[in-house]
PyMOL Python script that loads the backbone (N, CA, C, O; Angstrom):
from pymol import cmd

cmd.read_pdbstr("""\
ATOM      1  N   UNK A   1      76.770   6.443 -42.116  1.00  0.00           N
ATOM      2  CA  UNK A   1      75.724   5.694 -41.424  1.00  0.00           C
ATOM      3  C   UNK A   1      74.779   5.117 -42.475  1.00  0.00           C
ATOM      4  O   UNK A   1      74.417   5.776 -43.450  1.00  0.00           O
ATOM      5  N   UNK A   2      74.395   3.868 -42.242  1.00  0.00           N
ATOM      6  CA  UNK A   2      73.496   3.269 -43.117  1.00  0.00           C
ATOM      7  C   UNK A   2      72.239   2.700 -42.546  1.00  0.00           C
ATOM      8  O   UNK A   2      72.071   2.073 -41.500  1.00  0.00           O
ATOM      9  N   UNK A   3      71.358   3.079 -43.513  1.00  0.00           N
ATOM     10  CA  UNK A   3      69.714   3.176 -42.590  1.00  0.00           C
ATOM     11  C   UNK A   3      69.352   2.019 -43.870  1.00  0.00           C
ATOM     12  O   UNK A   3      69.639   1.945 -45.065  1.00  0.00           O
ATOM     13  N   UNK A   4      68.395   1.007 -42.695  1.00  0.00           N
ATOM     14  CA  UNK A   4      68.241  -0.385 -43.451  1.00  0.00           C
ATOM     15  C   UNK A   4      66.510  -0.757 -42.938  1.00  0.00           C
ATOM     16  O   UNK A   4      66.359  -0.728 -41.717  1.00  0.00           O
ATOM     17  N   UNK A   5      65.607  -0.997 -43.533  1.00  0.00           N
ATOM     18  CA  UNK A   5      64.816  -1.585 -43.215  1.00  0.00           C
ATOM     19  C   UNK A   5      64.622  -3.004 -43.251  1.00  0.00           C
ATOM     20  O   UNK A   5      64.697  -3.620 -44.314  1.00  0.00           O
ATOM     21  N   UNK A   6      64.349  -3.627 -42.031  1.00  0.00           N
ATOM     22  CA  UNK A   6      64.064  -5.657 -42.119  1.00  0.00           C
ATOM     23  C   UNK A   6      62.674  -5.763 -41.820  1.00  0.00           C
ATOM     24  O   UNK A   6      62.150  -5.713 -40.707  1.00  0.00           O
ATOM     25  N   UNK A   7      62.099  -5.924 -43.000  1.00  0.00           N
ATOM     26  CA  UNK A   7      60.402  -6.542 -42.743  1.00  0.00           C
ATOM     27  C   UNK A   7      60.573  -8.202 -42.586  1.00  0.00           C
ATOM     28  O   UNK A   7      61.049  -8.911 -43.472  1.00  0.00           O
ATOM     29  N   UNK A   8      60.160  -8.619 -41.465  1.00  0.00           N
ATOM     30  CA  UNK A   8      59.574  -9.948 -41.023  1.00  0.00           C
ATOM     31  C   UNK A   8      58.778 -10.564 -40.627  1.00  0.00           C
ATOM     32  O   UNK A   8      57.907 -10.086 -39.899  1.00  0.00           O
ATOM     33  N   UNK A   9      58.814 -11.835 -40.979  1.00  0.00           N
ATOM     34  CA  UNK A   9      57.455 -12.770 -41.253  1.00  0.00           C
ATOM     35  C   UNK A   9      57.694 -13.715 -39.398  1.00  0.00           C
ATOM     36  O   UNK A   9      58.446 -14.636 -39.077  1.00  0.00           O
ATOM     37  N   UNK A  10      56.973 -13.158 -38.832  1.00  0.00           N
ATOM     38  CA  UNK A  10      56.894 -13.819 -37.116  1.00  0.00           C
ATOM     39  C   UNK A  10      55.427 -15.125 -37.371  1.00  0.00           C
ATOM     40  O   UNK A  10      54.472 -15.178 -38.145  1.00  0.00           O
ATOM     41  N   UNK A  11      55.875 -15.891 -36.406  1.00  0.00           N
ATOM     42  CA  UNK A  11      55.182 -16.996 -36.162  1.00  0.00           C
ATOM     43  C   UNK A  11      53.488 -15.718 -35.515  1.00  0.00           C
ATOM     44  O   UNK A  11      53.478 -14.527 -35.204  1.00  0.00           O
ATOM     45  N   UNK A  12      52.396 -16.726 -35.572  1.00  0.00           N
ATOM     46  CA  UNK A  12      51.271 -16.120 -35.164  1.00  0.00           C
ATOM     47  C   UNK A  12      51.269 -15.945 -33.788  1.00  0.00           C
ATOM     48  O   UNK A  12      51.571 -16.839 -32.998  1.00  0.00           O
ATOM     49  N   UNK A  13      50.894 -14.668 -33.436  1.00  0.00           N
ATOM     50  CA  UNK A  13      50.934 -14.362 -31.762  1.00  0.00           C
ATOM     51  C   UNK A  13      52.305 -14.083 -31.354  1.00  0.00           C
ATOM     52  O   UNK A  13      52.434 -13.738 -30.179  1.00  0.00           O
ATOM     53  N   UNK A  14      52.920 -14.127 -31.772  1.00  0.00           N
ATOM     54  CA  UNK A  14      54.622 -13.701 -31.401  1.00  0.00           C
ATOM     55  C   UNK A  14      55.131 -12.024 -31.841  1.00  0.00           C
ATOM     56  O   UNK A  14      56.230 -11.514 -31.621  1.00  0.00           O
ATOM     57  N   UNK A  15      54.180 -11.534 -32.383  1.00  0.00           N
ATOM     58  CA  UNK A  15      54.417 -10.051 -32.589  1.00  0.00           C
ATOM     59  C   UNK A  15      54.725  -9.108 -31.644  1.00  0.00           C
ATOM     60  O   UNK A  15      55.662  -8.314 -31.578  1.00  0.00           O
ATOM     61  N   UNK A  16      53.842  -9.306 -30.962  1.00  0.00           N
ATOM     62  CA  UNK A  16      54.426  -7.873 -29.459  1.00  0.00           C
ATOM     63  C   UNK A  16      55.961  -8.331 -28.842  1.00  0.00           C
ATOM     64  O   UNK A  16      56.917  -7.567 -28.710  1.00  0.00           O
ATOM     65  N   UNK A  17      55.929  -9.876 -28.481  1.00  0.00           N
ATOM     66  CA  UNK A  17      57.003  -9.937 -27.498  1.00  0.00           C
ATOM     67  C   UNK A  17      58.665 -10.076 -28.682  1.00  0.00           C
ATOM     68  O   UNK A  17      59.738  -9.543 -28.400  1.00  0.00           O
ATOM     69  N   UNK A  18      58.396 -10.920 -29.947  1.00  0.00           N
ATOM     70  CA  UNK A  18      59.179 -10.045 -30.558  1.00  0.00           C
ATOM     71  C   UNK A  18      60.002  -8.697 -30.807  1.00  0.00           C
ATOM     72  O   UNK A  18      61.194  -8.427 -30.951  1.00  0.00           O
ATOM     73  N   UNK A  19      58.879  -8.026 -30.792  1.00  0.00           N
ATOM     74  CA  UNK A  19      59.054  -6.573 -31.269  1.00  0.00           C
ATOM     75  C   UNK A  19      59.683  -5.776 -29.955  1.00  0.00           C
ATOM     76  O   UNK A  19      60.559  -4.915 -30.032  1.00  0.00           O
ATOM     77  N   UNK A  20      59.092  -6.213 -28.809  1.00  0.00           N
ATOM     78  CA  UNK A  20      59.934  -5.959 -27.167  1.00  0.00           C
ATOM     79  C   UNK A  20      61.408  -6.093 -27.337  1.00  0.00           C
ATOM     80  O   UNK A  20      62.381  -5.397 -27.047  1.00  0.00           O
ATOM     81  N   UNK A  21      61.195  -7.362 -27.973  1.00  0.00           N
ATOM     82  CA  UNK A  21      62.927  -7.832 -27.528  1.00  0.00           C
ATOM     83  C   UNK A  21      63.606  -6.960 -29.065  1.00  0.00           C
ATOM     84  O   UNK A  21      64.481  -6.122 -28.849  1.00  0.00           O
ATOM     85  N   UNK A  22      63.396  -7.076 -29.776  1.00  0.00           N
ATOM     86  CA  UNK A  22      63.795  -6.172 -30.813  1.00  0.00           C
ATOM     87  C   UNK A  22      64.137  -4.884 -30.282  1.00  0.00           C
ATOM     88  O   UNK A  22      65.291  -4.581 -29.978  1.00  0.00           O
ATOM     89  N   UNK A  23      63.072  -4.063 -30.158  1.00  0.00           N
ATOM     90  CA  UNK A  23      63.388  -2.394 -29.867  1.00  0.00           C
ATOM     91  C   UNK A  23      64.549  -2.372 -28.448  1.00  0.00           C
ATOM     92  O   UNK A  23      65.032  -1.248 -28.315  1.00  0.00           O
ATOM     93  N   UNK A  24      64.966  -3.211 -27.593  1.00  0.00           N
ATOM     94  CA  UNK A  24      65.727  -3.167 -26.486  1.00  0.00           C
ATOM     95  C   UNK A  24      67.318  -2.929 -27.379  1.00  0.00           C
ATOM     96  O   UNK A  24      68.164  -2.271 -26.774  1.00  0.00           O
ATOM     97  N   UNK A  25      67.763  -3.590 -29.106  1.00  0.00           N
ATOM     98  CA  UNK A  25      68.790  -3.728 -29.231  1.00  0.00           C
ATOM     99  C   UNK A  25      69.169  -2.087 -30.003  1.00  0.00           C
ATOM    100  O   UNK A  25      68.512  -1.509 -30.868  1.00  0.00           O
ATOM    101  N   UNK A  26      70.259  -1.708 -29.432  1.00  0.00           N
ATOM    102  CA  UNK A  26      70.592  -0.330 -29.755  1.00  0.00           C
ATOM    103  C   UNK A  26      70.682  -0.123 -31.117  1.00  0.00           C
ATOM    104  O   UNK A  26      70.196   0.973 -31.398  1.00  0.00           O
ATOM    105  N   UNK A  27      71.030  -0.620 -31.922  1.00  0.00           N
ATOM    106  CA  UNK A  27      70.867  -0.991 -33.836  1.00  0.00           C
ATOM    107  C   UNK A  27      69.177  -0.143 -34.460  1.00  0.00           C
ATOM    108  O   UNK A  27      69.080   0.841 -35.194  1.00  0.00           O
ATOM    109  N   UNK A  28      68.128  -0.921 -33.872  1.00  0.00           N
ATOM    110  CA  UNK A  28      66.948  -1.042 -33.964  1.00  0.00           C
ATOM    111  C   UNK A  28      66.235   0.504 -33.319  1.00  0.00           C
ATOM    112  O   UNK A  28      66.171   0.795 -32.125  1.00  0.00           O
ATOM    113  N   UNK A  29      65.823   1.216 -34.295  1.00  0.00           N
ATOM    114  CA  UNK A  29      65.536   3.175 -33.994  1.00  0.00           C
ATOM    115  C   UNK A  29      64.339   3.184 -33.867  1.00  0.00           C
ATOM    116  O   UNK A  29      63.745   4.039 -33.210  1.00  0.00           O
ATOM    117  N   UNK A  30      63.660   2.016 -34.615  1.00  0.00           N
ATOM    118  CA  UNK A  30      62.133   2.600 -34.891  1.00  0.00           C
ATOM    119  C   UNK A  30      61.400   0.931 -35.056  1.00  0.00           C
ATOM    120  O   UNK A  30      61.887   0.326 -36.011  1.00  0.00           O
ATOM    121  N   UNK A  31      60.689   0.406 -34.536  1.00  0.00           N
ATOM    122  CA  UNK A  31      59.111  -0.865 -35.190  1.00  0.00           C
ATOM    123  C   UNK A  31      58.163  -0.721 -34.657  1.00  0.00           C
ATOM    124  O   UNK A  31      57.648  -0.101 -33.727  1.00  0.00           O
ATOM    125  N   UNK A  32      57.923  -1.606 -35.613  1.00  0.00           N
ATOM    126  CA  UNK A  32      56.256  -1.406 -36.694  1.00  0.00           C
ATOM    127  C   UNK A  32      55.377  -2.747 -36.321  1.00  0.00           C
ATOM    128  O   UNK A  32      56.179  -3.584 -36.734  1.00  0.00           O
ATOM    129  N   UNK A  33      54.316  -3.482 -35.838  1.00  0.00           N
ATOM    130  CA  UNK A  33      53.735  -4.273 -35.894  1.00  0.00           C
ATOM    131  C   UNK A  33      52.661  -3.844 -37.205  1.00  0.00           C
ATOM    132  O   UNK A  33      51.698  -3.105 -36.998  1.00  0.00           O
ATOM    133  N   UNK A  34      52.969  -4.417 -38.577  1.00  0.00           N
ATOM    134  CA  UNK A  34      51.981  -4.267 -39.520  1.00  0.00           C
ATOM    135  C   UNK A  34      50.951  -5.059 -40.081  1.00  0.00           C
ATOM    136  O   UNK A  34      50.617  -6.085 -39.489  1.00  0.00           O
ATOM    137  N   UNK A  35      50.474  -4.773 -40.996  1.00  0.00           N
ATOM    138  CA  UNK A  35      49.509  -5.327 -41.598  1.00  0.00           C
ATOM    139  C   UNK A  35      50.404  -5.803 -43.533  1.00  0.00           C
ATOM    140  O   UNK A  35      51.291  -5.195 -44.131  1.00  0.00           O
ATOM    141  N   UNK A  36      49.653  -7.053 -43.924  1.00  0.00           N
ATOM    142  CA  UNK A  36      50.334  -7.422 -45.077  1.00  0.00           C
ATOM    143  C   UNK A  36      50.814  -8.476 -44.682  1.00  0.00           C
ATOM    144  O   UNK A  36      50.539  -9.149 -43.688  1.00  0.00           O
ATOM    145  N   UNK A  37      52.084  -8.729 -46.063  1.00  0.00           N
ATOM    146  CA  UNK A  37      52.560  -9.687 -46.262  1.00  0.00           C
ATOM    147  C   UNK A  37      53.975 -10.114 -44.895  1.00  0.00           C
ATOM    148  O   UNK A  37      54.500 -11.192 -44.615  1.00  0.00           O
ATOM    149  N   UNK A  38      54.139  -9.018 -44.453  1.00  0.00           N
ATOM    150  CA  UNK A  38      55.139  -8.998 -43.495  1.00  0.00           C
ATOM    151  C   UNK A  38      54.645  -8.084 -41.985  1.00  0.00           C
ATOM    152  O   UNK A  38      54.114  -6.975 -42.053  1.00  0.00           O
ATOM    153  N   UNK A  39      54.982  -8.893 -40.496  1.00  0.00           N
ATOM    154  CA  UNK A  39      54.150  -8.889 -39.692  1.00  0.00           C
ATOM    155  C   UNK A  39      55.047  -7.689 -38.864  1.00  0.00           C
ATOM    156  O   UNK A  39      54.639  -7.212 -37.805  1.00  0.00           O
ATOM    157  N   UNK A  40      55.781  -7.452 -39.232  1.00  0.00           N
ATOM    158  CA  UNK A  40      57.085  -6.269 -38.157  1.00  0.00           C
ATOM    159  C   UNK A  40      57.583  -5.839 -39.470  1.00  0.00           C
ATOM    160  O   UNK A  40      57.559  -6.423 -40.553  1.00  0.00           O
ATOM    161  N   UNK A  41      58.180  -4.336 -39.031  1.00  0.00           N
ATOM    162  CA  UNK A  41      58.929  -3.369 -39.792  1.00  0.00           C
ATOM    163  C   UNK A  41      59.621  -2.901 -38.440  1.00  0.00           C
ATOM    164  O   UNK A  41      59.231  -2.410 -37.381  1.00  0.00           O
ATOM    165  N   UNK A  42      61.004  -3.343 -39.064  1.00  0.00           N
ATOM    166  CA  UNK A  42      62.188  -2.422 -38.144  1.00  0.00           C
ATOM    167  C   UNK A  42      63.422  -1.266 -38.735  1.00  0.00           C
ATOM    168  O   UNK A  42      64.232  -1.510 -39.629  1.00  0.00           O
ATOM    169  N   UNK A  43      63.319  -0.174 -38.083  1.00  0.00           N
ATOM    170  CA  UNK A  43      64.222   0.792 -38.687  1.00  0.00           C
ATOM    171  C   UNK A  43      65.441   0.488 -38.172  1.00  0.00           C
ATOM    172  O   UNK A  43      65.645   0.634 -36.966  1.00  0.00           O
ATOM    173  N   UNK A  44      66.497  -0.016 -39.099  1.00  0.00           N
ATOM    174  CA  UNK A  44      68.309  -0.171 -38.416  1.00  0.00           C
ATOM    175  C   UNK A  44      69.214   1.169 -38.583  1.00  0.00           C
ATOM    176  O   UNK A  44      69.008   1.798 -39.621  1.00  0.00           O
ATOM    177  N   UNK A  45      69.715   1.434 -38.123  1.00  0.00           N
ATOM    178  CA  UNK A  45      70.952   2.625 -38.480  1.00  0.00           C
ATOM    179  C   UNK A  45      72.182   1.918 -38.194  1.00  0.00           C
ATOM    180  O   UNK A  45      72.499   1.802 -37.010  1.00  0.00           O
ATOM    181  N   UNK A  46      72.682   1.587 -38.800  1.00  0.00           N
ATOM    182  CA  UNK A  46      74.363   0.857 -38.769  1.00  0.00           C
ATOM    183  C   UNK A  46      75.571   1.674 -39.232  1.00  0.00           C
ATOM    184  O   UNK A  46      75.261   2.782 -39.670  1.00  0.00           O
ATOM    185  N   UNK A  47      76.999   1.355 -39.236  1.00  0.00           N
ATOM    186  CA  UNK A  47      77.812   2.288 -39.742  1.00  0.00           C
ATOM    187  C   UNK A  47      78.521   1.350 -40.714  1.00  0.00           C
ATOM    188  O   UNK A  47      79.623   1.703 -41.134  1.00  0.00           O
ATOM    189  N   UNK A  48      78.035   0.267 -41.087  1.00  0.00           N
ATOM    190  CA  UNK A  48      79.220  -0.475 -42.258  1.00  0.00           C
ATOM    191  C   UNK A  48      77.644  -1.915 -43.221  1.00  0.00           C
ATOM    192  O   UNK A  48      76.523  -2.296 -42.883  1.00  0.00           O
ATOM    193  N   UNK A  49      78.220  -2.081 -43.970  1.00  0.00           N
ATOM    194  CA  UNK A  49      77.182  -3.441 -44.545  1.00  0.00           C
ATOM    195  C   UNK A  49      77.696  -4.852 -43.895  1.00  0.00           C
ATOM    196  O   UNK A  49      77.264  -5.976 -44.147  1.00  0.00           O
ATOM    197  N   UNK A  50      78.716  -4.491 -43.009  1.00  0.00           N
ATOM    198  CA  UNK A  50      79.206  -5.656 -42.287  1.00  0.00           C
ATOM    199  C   UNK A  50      78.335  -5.985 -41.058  1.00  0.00           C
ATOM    200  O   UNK A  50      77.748  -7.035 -40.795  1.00  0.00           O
ATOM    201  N   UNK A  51      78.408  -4.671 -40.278  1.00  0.00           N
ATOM    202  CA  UNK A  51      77.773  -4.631 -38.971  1.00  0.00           C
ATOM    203  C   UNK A  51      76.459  -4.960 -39.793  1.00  0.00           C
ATOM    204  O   UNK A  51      76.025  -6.054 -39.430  1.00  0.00           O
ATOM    205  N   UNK A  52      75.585  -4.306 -40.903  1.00  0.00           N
ATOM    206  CA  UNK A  52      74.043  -4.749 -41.096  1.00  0.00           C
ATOM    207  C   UNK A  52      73.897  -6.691 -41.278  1.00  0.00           C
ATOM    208  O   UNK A  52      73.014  -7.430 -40.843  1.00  0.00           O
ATOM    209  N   UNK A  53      75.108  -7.019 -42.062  1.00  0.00           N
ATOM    210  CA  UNK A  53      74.637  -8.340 -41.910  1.00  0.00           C
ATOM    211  C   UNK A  53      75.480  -9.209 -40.944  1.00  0.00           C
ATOM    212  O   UNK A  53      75.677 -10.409 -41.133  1.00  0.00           O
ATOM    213  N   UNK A  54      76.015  -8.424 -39.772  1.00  0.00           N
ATOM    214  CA  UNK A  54      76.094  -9.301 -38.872  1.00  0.00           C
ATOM    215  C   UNK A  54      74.911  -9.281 -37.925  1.00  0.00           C
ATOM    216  O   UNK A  54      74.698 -10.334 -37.323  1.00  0.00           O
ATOM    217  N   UNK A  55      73.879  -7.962 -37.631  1.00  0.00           N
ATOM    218  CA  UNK A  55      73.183  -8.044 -37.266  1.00  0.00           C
ATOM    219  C   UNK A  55      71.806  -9.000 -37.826  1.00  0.00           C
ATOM    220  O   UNK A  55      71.230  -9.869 -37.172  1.00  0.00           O
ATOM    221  N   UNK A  56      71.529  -8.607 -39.051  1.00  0.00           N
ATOM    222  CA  UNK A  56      70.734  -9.473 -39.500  1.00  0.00           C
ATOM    223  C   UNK A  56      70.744 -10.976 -39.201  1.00  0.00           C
ATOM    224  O   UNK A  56      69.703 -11.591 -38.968  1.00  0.00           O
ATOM    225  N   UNK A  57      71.963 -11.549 -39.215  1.00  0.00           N
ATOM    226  CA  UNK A  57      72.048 -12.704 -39.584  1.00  0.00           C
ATOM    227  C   UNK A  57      71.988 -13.078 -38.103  1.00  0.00           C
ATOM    228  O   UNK A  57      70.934 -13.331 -37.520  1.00  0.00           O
ATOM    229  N   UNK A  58      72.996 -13.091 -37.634  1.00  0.00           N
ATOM    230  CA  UNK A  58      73.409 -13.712 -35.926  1.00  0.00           C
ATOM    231  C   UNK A  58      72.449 -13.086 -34.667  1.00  0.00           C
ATOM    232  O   UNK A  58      72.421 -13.611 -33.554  1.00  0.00           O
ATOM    233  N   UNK A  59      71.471 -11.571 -35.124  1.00  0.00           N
ATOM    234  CA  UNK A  59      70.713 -11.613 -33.947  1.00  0.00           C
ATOM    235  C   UNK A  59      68.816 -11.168 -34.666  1.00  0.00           C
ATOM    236  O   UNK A  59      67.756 -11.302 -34.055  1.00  0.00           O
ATOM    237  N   UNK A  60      68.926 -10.901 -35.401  1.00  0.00           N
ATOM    238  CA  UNK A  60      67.068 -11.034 -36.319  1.00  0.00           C
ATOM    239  C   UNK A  60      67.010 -12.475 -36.485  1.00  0.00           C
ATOM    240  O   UNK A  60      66.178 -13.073 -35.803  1.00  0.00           O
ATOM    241  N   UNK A  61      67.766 -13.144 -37.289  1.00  0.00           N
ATOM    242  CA  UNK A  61      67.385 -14.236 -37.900  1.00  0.00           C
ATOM    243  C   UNK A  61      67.220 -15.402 -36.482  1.00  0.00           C
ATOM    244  O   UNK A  61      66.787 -16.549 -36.590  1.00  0.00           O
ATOM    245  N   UNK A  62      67.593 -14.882 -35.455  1.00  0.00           N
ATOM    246  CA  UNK A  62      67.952 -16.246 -34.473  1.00  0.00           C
ATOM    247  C   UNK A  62      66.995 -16.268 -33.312  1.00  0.00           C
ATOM    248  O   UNK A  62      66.813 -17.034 -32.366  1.00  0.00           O
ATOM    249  N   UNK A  63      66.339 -14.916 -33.819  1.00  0.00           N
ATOM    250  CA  UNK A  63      65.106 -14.396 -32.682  1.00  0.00           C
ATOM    251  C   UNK A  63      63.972 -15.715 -32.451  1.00  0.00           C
ATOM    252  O   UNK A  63      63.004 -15.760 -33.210  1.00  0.00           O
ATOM    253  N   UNK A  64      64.090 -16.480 -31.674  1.00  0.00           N
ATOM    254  CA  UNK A  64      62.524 -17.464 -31.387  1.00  0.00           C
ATOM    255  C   UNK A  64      61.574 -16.882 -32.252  1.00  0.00           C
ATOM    256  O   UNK A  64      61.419 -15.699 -31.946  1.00  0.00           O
ATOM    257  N   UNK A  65      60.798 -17.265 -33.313  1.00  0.00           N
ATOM    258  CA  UNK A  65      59.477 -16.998 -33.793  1.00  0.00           C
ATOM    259  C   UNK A  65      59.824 -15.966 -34.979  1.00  0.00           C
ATOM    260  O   UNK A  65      58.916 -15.169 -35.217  1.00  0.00           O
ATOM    261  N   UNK A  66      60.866 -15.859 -35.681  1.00  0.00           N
ATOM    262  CA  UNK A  66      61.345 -15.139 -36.609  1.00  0.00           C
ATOM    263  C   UNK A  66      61.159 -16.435 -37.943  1.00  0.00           C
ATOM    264  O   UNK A  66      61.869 -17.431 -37.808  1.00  0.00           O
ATOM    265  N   UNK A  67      60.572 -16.396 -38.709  1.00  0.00           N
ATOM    266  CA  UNK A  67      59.945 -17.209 -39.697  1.00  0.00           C
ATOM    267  C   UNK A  67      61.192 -16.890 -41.136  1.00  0.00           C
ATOM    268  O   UNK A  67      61.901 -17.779 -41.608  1.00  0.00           O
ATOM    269  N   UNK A  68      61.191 -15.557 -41.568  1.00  0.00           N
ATOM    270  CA  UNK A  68      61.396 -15.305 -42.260  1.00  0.00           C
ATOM    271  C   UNK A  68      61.673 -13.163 -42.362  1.00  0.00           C
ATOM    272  O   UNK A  68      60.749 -12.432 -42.007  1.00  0.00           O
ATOM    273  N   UNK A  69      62.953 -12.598 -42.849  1.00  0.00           N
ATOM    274  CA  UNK A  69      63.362 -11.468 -42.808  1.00  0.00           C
ATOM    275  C   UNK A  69      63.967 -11.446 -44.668  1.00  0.00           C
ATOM    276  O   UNK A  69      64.532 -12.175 -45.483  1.00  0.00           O
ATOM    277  N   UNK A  70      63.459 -10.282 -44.563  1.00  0.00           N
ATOM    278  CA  UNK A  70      63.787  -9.402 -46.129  1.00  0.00           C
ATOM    279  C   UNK A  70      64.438  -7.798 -45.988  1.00  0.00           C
ATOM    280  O   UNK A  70      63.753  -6.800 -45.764  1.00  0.00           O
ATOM    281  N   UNK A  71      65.408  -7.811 -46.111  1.00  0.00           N
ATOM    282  CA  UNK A  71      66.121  -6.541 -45.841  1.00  0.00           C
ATOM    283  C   UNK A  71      66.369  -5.489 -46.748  1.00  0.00           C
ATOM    284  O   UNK A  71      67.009  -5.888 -47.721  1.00  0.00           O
ATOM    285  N   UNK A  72      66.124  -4.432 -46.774  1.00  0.00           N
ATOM    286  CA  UNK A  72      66.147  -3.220 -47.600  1.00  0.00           C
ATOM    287  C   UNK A  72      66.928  -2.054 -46.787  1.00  0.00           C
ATOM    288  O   UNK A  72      66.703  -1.549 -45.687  1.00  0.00           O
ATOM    289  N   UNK A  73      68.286  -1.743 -48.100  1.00  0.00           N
ATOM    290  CA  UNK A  73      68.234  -0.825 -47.782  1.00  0.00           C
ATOM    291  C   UNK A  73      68.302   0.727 -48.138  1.00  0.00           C
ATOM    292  O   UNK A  73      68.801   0.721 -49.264  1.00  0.00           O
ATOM    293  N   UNK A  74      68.149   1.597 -47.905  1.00  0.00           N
ATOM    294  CA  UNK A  74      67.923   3.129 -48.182  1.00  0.00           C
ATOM    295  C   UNK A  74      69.514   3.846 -48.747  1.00  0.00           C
ATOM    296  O   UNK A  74      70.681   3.974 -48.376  1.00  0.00           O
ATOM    297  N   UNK A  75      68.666   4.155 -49.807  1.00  0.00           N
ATOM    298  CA  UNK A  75      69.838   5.186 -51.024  1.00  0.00           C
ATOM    299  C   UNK A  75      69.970   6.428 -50.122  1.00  0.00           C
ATOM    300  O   UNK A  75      71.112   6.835 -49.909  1.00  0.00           O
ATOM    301  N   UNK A  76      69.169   6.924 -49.697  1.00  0.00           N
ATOM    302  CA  UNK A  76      69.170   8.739 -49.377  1.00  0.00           C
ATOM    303  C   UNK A  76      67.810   8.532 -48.312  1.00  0.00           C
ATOM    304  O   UNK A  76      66.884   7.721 -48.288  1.00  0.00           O
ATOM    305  N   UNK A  77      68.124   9.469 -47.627  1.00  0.00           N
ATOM    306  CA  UNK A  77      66.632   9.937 -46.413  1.00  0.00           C
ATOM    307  C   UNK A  77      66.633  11.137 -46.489  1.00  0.00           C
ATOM    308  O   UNK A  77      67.539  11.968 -46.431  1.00  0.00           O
ATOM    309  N   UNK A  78      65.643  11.201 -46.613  1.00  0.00           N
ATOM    310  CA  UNK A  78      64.899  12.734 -45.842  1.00  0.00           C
ATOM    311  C   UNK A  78      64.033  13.034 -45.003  1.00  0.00           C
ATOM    312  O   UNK A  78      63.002  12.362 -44.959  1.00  0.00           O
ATOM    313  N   UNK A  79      64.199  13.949 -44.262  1.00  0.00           N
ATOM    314  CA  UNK A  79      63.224  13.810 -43.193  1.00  0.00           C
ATOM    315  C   UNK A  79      62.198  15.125 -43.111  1.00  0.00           C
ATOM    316  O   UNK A  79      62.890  15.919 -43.748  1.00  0.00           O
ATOM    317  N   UNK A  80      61.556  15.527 -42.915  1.00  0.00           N
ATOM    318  CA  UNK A  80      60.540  16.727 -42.957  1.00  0.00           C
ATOM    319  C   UNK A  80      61.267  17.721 -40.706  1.00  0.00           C
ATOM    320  O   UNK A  80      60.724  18.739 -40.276  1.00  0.00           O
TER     321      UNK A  80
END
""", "prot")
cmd.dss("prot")
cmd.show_as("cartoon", "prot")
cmd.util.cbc("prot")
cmd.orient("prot")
């Protein structure tokens, strides 16, 4: 399993209903409406780098009011 973070840059005022339609897709574990350079933080759990950039590409990037996405992802987790 591969755990990926996508920080994105949303048009102004488009944050909540974004982030709605985001958390509905089963991929998407955990977001963030933040503060900074990037306006959402979403936690992905995927099982291949295929599925991460098919998701990225064909359903983040195509979201109405999605400006701009930067994807990271995680060597090792730990959790407390």
């Amino acid at each position: 399993m591969i755990t990926a973070f996508v920080l994105m840059q949303v048009e102004l005022g488009r944050e909540d209903r974004i982030l709605n339609e985001l958390i509905k897709n089963k991929f998407v574990k955990e977001g963030y409406i933040v503060t900074g350079v990037y306006d959402i933080i979403v936690k992905l759990k995927v099982n291949s780098r295929e599925e991460l950039k098919e998701i990225v590409i064909n359903k983040l990037r195509t979201i109405e009011g999605v400006k701009s996405t930067q994807t990271v992802v995680a060597f090792e987790e730990i959790t407390k």
